[in-house]
C-alpha positions as CSV (number, residue, x, y, z in Angstrom):
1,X,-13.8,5.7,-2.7
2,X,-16.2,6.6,-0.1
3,X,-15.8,5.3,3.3
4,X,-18.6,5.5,6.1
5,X,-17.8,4.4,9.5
6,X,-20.1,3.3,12.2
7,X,-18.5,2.9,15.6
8,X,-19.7,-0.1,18.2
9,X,-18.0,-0.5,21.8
10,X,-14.6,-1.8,20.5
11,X,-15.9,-2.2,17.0
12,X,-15.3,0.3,14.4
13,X,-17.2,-0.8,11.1
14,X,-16.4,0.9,7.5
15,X,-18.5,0.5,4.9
16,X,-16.4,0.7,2.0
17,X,-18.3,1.4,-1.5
18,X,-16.5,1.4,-4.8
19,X,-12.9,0.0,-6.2
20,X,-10.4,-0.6,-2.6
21,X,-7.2,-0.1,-5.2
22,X,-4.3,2.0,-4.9
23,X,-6.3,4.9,-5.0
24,X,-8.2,4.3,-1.9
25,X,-5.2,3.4,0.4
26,X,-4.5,6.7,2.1
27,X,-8.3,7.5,3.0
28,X,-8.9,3.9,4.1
29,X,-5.4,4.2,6.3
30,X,-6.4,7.4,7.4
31,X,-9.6,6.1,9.0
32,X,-7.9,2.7,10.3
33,X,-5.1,4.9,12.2
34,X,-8.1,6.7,13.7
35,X,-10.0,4.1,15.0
36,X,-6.1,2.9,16.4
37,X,-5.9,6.1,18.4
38,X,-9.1,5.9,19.5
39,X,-8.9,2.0,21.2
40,X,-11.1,-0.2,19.1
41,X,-9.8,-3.6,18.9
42,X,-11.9,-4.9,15.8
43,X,-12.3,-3.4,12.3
44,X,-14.8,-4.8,10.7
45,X,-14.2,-3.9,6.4
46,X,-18.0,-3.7,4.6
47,X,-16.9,-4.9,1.7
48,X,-20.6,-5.8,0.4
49,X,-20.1,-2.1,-2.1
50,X,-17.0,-3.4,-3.7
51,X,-16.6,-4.8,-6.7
52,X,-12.9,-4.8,-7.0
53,X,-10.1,-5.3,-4.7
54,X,-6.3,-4.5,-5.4
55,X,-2.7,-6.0,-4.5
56,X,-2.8,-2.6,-2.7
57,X,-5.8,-2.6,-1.0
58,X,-4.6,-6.7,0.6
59,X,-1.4,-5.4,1.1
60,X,-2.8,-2.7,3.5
61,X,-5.1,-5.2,4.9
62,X,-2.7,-7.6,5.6
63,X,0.0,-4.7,7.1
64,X,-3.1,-3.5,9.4
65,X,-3.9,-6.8,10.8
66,X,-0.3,-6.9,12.2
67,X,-0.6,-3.4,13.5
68,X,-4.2,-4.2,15.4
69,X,-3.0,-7.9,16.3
70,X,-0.1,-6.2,18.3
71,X,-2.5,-4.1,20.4
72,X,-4.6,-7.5,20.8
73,X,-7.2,-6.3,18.2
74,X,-8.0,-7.4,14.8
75,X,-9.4,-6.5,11.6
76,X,-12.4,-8.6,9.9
77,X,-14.1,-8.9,6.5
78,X,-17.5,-8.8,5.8
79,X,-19.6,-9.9,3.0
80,X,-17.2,-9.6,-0.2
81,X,-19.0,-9.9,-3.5
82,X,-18.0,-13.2,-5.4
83,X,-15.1,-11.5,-7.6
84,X,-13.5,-10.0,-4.5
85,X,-14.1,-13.2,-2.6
86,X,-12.1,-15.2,-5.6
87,X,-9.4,-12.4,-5.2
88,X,-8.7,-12.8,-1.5
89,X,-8.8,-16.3,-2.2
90,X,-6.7,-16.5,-4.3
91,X,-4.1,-14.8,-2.2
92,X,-5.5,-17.2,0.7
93,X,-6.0,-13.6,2.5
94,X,-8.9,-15.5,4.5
95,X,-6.0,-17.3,6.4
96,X,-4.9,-14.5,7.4
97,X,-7.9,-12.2,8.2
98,X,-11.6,-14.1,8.9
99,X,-14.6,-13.4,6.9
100,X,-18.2,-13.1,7.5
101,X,-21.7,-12.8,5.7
102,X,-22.7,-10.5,8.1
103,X,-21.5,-7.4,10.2
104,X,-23.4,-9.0,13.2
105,X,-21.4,-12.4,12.8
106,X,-18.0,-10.3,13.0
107,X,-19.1,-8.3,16.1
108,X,-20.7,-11.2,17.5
109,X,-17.4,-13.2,17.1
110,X,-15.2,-10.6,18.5
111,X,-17.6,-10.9,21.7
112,X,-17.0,-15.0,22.0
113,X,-12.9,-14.7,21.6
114,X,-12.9,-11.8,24.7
C-alpha cells in the first residue's frame, strides 16, 4: 500500500491509497511511530484512496489513538469512501476516532480544541 505523507505544524497527514489490511500494518506503523518521534499531535488518515479497510487496519487505528491520546495528540479520519465508511461504522470506530470530509476540517479542528 502506498503511503504519502505531508507534514503541517503539528499535523502529519498520510494519504493512504489502496487496501489498509493486514498487509499494510507495518508500513503504516512505521510512518505513525515516525511522526510520534518527531512531536505531531494530530494524524490525519486520507482515506479518500481506499476502498477496503480491515479488522487489522481498525485494530491499529484504534491502538494508535491510545498511543497519540497519551502524549495529548490524536489521530483523525478523512474522507472514507462509502464501503469503508459502513465498515468503521459498523465497528462504531467513529466513537472512537472523528471523521471528516475534508483534510482542512481535521486540521482546522485540531486548531479550535488547542
Amino acid at each position: 500500500m502506498p503511503v504519502m505523507t505531508r507534514e503541517y505544524p503539528g499535523a502529519f497527514v498520510l494519504d493512504l491509497a489502496g487496501r489498509f489490511d493486514s498487509s499494510a500494518r507495518q508500513e503504516v506503523q512505521t510512518v505513525l511511530n515516525r511522526a510520534l518521534e518527531a512531536g505531531s499531535h494530530h494524524v490525519v488518515f486520507n482515506l479518500a484512496g481506499v476502498p477496503f479497510i480491515d479488522s487489522a487496519a481498525m485494530g491499529l487505528l484504534a491502538l494508535n489513538h491510545e498511543k497519540f491520546k497519551q502524549v495529548g495528540g490524536r489521530i483523525s479520519l478523512v474522507n472514507p469512501q462509502p464501503e469503508v465508511r459502513l465498515i468503521l461504522d459498523m465497528a462504531a470506530m467513529p466513537k472512537l476516532i472523528p471523521s471528516y470530509r475534508t483534510i482542512e476540517e481535521a486540521l482546522a479542528s485540531e486548531e479550535k480544541s488547542s
